[in-house]
N, CA, C and O atoms as a Maestro MAE file, in Angstrom:
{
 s_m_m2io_version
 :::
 2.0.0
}

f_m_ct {
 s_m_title
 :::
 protein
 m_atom[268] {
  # First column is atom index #
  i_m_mmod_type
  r_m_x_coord
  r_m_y_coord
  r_m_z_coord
  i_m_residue_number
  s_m_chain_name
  s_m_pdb_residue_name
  s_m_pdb_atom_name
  i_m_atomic_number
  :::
  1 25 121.829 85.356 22.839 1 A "UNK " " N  " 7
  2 3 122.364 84.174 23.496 1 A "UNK " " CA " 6
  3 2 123.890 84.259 23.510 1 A "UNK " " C  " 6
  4 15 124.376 84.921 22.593 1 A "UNK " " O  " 8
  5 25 124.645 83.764 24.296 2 A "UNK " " N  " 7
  6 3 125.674 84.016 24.610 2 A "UNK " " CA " 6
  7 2 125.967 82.272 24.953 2 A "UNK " " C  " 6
  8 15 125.090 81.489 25.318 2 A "UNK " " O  " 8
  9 25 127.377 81.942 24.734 3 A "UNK " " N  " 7
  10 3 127.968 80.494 24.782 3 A "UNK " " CA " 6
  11 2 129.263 80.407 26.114 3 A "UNK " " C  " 6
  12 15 130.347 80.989 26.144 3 A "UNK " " O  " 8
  13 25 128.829 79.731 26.838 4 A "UNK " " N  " 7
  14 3 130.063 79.832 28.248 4 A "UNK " " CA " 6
  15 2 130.261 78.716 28.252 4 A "UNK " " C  " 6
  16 15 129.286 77.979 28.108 4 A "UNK " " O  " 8
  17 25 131.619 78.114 28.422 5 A "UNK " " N  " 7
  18 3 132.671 77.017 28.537 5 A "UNK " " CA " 6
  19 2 132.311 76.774 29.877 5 A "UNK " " C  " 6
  20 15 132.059 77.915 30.266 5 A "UNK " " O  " 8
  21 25 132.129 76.040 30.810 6 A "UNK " " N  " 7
  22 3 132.833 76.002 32.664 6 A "UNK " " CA " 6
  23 2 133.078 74.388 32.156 6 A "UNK " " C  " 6
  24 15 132.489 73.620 31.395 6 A "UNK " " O  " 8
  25 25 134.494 74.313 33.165 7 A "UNK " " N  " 7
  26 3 135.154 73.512 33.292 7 A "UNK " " CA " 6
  27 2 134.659 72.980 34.644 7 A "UNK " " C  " 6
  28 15 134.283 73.702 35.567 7 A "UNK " " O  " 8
  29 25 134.699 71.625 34.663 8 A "UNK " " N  " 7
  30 3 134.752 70.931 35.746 8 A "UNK " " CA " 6
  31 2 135.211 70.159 36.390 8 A "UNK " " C  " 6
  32 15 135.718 69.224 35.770 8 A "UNK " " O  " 8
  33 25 135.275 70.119 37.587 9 A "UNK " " N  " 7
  34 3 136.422 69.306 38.842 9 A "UNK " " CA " 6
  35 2 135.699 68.447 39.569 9 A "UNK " " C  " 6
  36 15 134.524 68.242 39.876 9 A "UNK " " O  " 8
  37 25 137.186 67.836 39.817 10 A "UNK " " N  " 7
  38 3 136.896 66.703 40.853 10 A "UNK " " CA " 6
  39 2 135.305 66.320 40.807 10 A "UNK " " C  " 6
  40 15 134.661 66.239 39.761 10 A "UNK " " O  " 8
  41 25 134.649 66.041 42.453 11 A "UNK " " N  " 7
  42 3 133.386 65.657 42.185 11 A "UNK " " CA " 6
  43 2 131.944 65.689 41.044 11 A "UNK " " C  " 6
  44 15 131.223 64.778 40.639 11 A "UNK " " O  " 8
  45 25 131.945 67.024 40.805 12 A "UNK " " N  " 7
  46 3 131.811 67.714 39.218 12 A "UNK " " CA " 6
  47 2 132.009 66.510 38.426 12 A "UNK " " C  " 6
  48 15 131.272 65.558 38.171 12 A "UNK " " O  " 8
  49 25 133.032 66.764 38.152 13 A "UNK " " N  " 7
  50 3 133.639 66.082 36.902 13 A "UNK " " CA " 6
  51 2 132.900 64.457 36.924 13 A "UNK " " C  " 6
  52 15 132.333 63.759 36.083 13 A "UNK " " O  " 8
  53 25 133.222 64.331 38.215 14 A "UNK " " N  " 7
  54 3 132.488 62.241 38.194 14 A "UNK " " CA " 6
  55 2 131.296 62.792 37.811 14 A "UNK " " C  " 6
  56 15 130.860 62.534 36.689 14 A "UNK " " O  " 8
  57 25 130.623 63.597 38.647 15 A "UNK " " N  " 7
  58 3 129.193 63.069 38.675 15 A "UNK " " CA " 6
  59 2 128.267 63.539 37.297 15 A "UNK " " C  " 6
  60 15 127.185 63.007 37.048 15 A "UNK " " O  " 8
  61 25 128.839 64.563 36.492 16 A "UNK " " N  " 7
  62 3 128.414 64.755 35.106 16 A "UNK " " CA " 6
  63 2 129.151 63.925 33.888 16 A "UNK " " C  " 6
  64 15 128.736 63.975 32.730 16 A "UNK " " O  " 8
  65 25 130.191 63.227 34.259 17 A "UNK " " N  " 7
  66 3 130.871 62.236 33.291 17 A "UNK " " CA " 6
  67 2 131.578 62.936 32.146 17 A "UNK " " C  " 6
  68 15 131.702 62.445 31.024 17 A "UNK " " O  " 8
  69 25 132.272 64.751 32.722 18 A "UNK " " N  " 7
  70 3 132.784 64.962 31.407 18 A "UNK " " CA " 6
  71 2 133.356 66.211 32.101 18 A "UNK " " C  " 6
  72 15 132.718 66.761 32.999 18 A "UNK " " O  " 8
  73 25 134.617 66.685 31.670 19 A "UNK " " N  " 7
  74 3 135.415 67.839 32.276 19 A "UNK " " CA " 6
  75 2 135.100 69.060 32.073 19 A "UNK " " C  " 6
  76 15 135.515 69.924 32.845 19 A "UNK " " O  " 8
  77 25 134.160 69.435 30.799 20 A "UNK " " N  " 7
  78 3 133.703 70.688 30.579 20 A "UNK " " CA " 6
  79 2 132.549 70.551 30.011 20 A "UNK " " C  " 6
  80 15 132.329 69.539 29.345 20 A "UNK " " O  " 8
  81 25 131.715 71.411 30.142 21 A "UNK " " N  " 7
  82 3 129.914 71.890 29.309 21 A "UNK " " CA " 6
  83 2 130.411 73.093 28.675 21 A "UNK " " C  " 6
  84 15 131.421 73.762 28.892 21 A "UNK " " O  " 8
  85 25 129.239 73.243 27.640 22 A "UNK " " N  " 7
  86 3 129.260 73.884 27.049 22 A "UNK " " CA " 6
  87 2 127.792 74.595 26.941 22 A "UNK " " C  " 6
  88 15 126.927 74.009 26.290 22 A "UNK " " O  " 8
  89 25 127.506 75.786 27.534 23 A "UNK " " N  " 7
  90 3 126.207 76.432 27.700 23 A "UNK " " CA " 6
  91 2 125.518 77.322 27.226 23 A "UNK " " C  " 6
  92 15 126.442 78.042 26.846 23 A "UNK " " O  " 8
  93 25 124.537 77.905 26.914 24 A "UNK " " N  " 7
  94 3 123.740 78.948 25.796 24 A "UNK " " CA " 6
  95 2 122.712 79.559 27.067 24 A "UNK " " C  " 6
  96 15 121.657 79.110 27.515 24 A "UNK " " O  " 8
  97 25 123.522 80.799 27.433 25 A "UNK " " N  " 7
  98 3 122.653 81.294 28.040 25 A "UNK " " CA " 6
  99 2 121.825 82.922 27.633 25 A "UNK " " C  " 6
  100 15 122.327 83.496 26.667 25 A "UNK " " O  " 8
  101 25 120.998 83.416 28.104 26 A "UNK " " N  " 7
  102 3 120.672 84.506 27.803 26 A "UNK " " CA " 6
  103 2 121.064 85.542 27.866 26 A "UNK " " C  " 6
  104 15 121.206 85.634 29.085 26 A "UNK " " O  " 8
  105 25 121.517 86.897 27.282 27 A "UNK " " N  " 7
  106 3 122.506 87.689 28.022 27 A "UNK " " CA " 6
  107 2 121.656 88.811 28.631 27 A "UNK " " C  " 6
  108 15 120.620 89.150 28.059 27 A "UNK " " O  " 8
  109 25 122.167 89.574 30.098 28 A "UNK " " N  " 7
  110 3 123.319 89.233 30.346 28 A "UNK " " CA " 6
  111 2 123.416 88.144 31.118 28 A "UNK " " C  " 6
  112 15 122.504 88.037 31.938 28 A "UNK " " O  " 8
  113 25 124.500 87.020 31.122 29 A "UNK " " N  " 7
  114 3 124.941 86.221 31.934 29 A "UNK " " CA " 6
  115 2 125.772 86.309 32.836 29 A "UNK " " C  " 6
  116 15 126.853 86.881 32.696 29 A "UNK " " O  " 8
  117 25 125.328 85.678 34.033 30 A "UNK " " N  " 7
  118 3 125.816 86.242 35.186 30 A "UNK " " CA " 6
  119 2 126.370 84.188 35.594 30 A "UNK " " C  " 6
  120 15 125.814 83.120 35.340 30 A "UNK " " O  " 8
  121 25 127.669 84.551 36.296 31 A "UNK " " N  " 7
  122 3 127.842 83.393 37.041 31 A "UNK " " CA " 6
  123 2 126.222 82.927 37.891 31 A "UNK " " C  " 6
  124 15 125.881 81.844 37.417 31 A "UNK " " O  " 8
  125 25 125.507 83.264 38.626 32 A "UNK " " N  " 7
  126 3 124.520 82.912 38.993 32 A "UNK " " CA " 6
  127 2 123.389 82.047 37.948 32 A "UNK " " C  " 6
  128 15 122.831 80.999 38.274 32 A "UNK " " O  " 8
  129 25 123.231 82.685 36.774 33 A "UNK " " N  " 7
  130 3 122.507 82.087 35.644 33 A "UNK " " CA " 6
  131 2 123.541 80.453 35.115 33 A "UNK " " C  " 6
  132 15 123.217 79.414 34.541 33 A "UNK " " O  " 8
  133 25 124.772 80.953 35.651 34 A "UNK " " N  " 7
  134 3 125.390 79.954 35.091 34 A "UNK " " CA " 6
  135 2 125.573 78.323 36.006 34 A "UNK " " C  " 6
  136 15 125.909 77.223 35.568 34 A "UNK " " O  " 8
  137 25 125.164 78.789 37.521 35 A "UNK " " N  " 7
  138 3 124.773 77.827 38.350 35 A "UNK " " CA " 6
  139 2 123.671 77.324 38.441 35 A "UNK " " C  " 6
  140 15 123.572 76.206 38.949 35 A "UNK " " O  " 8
  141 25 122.051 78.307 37.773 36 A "UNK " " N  " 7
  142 3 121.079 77.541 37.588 36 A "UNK " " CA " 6
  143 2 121.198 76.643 36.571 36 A "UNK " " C  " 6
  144 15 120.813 75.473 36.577 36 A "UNK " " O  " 8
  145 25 121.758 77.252 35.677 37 A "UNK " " N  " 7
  146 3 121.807 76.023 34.436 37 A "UNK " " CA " 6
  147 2 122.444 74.416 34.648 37 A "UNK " " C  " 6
  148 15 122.146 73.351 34.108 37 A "UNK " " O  " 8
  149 25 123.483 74.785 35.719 38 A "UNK " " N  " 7
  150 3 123.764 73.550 36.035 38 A "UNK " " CA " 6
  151 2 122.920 72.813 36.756 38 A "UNK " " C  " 6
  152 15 122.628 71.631 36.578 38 A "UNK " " O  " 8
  153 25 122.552 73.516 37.543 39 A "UNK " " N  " 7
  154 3 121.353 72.546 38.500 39 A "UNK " " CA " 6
  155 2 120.541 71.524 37.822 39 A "UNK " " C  " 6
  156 15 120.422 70.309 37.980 39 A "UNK " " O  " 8
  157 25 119.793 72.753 36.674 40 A "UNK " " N  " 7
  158 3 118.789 71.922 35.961 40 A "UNK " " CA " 6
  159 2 118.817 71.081 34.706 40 A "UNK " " C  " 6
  160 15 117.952 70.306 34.295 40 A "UNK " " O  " 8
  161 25 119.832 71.351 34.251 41 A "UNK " " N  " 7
  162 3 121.009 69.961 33.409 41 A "UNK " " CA " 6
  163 2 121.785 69.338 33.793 41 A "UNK " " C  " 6
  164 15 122.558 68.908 32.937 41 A "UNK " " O  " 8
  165 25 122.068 68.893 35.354 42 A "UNK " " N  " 7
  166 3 122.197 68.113 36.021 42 A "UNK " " CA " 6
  167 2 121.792 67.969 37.448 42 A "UNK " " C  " 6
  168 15 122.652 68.337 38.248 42 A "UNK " " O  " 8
  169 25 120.666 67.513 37.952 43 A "UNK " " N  " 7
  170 3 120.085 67.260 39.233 43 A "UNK " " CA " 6
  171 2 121.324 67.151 40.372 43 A "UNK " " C  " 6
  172 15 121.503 67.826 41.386 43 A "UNK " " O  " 8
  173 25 122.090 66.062 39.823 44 A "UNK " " N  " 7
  174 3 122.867 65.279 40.651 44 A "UNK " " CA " 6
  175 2 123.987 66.182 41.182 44 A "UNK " " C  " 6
  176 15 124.403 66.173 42.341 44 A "UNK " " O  " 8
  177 25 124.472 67.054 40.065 45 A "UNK " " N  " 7
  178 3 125.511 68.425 40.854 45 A "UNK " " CA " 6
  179 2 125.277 69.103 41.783 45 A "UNK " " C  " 6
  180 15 126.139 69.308 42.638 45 A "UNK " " O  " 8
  181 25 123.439 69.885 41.889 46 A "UNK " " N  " 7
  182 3 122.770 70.281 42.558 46 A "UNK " " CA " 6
  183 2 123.392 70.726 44.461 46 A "UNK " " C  " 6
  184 15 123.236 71.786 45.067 46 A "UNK " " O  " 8
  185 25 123.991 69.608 44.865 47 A "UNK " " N  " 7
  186 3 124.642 70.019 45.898 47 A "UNK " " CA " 6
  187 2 126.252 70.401 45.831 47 A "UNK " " C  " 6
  188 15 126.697 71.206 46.649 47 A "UNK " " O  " 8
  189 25 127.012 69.872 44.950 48 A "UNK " " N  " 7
  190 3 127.894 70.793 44.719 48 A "UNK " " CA " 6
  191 2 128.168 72.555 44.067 48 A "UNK " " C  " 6
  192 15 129.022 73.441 44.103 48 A "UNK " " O  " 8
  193 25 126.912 72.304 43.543 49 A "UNK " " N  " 7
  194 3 127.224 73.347 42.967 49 A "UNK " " CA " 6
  195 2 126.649 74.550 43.681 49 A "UNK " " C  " 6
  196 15 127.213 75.643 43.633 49 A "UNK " " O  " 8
  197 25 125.365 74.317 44.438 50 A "UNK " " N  " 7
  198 3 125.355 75.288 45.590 50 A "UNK " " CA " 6
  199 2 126.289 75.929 46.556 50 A "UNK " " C  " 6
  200 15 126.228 77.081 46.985 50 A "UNK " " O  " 8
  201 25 127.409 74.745 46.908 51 A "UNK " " N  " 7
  202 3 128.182 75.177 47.602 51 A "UNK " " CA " 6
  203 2 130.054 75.515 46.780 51 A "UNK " " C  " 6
  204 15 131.138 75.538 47.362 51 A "UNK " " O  " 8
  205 25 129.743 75.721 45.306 52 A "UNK " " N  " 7
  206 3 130.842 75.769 44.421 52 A "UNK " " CA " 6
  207 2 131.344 77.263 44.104 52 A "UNK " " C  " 6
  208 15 130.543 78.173 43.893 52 A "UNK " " O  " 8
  209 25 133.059 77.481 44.085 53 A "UNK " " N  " 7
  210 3 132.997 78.337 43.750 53 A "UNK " " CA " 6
  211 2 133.121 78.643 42.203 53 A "UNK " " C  " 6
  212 15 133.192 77.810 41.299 53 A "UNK " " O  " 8
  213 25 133.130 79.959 42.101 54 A "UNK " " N  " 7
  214 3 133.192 79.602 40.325 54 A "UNK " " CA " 6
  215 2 134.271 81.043 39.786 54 A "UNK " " C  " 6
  216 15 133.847 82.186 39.951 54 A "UNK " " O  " 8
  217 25 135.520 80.818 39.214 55 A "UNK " " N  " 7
  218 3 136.207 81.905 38.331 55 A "UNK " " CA " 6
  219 2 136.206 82.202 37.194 55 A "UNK " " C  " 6
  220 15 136.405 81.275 36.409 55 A "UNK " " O  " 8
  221 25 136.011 83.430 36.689 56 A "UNK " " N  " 7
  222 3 135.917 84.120 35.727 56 A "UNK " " CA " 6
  223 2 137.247 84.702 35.473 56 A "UNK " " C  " 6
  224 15 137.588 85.544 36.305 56 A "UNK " " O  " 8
  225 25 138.343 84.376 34.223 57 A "UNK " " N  " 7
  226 3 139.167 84.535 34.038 57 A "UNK " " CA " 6
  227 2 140.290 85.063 35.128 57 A "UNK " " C  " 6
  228 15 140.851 86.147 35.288 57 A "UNK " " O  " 8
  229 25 140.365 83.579 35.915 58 A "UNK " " N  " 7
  230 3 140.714 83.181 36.848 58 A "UNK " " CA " 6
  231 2 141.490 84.007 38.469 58 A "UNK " " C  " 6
  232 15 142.566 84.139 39.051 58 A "UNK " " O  " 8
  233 25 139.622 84.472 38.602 59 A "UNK " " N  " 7
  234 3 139.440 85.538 40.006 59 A "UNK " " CA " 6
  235 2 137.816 85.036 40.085 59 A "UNK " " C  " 6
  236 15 136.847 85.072 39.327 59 A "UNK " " O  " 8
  237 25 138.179 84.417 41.821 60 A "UNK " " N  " 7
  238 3 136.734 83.938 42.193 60 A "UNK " " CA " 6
  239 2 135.537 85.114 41.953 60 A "UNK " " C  " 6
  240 15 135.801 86.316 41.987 60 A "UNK " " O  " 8
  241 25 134.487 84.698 41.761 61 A "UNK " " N  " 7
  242 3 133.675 85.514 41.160 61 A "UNK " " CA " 6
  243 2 132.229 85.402 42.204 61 A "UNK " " C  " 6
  244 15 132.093 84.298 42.730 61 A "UNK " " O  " 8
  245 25 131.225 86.385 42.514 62 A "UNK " " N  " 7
  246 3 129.932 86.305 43.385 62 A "UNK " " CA " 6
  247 2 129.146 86.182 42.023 62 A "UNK " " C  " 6
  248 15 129.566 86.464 40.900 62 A "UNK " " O  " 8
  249 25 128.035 85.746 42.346 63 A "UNK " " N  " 7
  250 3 126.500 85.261 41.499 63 A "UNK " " CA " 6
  251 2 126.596 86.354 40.726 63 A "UNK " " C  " 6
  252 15 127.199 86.316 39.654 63 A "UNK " " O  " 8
  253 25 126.028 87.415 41.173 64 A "UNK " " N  " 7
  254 3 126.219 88.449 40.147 64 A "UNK " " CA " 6
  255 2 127.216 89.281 39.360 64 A "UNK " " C  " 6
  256 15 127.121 90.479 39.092 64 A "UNK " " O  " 8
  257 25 128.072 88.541 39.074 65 A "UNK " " N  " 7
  258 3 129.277 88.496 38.054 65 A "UNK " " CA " 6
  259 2 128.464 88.249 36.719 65 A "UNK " " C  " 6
  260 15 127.892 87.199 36.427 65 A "UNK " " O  " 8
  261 25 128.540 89.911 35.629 66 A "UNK " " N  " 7
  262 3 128.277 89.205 34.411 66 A "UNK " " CA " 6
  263 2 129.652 88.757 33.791 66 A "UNK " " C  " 6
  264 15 130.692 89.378 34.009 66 A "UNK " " O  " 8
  265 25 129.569 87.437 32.863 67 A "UNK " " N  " 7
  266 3 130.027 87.120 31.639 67 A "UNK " " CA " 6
  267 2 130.456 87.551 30.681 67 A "UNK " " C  " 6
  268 15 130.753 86.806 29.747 67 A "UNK " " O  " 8
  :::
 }
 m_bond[267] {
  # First column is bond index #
  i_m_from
  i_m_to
  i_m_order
  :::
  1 1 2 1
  2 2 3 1
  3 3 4 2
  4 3 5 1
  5 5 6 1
  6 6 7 1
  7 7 8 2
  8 7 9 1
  9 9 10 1
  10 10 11 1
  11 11 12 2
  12 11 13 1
  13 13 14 1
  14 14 15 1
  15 15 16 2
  16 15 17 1
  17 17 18 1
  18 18 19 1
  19 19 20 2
  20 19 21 1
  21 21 22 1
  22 22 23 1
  23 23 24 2
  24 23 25 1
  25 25 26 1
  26 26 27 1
  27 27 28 2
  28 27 29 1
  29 29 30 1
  30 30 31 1
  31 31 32 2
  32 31 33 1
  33 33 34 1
  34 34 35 1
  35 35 36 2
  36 35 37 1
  37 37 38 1
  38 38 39 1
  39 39 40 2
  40 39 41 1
  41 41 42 1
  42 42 43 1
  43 43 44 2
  44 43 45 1
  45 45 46 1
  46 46 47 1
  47 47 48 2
  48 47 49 1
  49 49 50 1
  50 50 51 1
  51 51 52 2
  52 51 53 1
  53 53 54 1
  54 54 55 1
  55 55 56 2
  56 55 57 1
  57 57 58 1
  58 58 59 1
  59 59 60 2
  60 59 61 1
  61 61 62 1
  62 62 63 1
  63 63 64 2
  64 63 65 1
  65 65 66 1
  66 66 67 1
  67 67 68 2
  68 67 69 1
  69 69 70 1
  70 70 71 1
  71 71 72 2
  72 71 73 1
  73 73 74 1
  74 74 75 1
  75 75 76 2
  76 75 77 1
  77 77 78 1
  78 78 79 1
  79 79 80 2
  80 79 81 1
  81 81 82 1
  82 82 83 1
  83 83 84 2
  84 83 85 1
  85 85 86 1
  86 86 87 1
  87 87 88 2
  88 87 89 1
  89 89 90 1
  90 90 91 1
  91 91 92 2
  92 91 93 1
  93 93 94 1
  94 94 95 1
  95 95 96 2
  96 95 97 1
  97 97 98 1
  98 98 99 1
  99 99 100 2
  100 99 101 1
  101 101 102 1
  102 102 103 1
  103 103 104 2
  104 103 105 1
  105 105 106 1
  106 106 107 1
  107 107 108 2
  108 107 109 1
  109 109 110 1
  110 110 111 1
  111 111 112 2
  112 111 113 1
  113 113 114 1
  114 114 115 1
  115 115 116 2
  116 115 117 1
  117 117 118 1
  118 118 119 1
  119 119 120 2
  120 119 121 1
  121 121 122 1
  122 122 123 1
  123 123 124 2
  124 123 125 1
  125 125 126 1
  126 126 127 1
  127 127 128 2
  128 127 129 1
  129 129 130 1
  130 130 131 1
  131 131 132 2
  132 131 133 1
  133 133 134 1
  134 134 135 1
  135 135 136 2
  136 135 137 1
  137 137 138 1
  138 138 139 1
  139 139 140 2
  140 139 141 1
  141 141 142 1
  142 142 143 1
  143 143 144 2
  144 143 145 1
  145 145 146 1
  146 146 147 1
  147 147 148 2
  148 147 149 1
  149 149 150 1
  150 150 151 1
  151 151 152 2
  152 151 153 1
  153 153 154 1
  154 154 155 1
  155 155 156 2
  156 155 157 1
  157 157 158 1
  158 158 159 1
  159 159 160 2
  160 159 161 1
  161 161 162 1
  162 162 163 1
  163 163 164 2
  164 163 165 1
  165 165 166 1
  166 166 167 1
  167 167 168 2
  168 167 169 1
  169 169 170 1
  170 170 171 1
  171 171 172 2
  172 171 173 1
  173 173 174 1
  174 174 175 1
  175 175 176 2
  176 175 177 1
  177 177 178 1
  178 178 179 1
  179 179 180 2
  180 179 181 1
  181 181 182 1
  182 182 183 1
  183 183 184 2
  184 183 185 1
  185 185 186 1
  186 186 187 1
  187 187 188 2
  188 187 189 1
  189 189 190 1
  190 190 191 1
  191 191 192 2
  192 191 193 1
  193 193 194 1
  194 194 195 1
  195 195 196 2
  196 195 197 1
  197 197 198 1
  198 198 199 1
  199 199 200 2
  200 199 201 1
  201 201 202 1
  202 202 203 1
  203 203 204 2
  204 203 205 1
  205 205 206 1
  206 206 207 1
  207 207 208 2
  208 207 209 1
  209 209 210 1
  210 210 211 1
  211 211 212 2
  212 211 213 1
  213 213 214 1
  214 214 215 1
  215 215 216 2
  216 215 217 1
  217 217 218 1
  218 218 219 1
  219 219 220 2
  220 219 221 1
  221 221 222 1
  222 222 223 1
  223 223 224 2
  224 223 225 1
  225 225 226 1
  226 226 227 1
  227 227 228 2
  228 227 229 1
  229 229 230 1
  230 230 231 1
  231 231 232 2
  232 231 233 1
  233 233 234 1
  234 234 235 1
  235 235 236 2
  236 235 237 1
  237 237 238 1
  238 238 239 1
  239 239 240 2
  240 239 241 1
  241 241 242 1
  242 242 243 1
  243 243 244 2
  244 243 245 1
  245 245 246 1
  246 246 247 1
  247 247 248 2
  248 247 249 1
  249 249 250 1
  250 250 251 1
  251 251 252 2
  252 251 253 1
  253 253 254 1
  254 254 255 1
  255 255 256 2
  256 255 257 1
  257 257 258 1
  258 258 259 1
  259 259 260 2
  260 259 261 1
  261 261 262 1
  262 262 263 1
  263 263 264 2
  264 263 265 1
  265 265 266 1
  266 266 267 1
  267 267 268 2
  :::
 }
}
């Protein structure tokens, strides 16, 4: 298991009620694993986060970016 920080913005941020999670995923972790997790610990992100981008020590990153 592996522990990933993502920070969150703007809409993000309202609609989960908190600027960062803190996540336990399986390794390897891939930004992609790291967008299902959001989905399904929060429904309501679900459309942002489909269309979200996401950086990995800060350079936009594709789904299959491991962690």
């Amino acid at each position: 298991m592996v522990q990933i920080t993502v920070k969150l913005f703007a809409g993000a941020r309202q609609r989960a009620g908190c600027d960062e999670v803190t996540l336990e995923l399986e390794e390897p972790a891939t930004v992609g694993s790291v967008r299902e997790a959001l989905r399904q610990r929060w429904p309501d992100l679900k459309p942002l986060v489909d269309r979200a981008f996401f950086a990995v020590n800060f350079q936009y990153s594709a789904d299959a970016t491991t962690l």
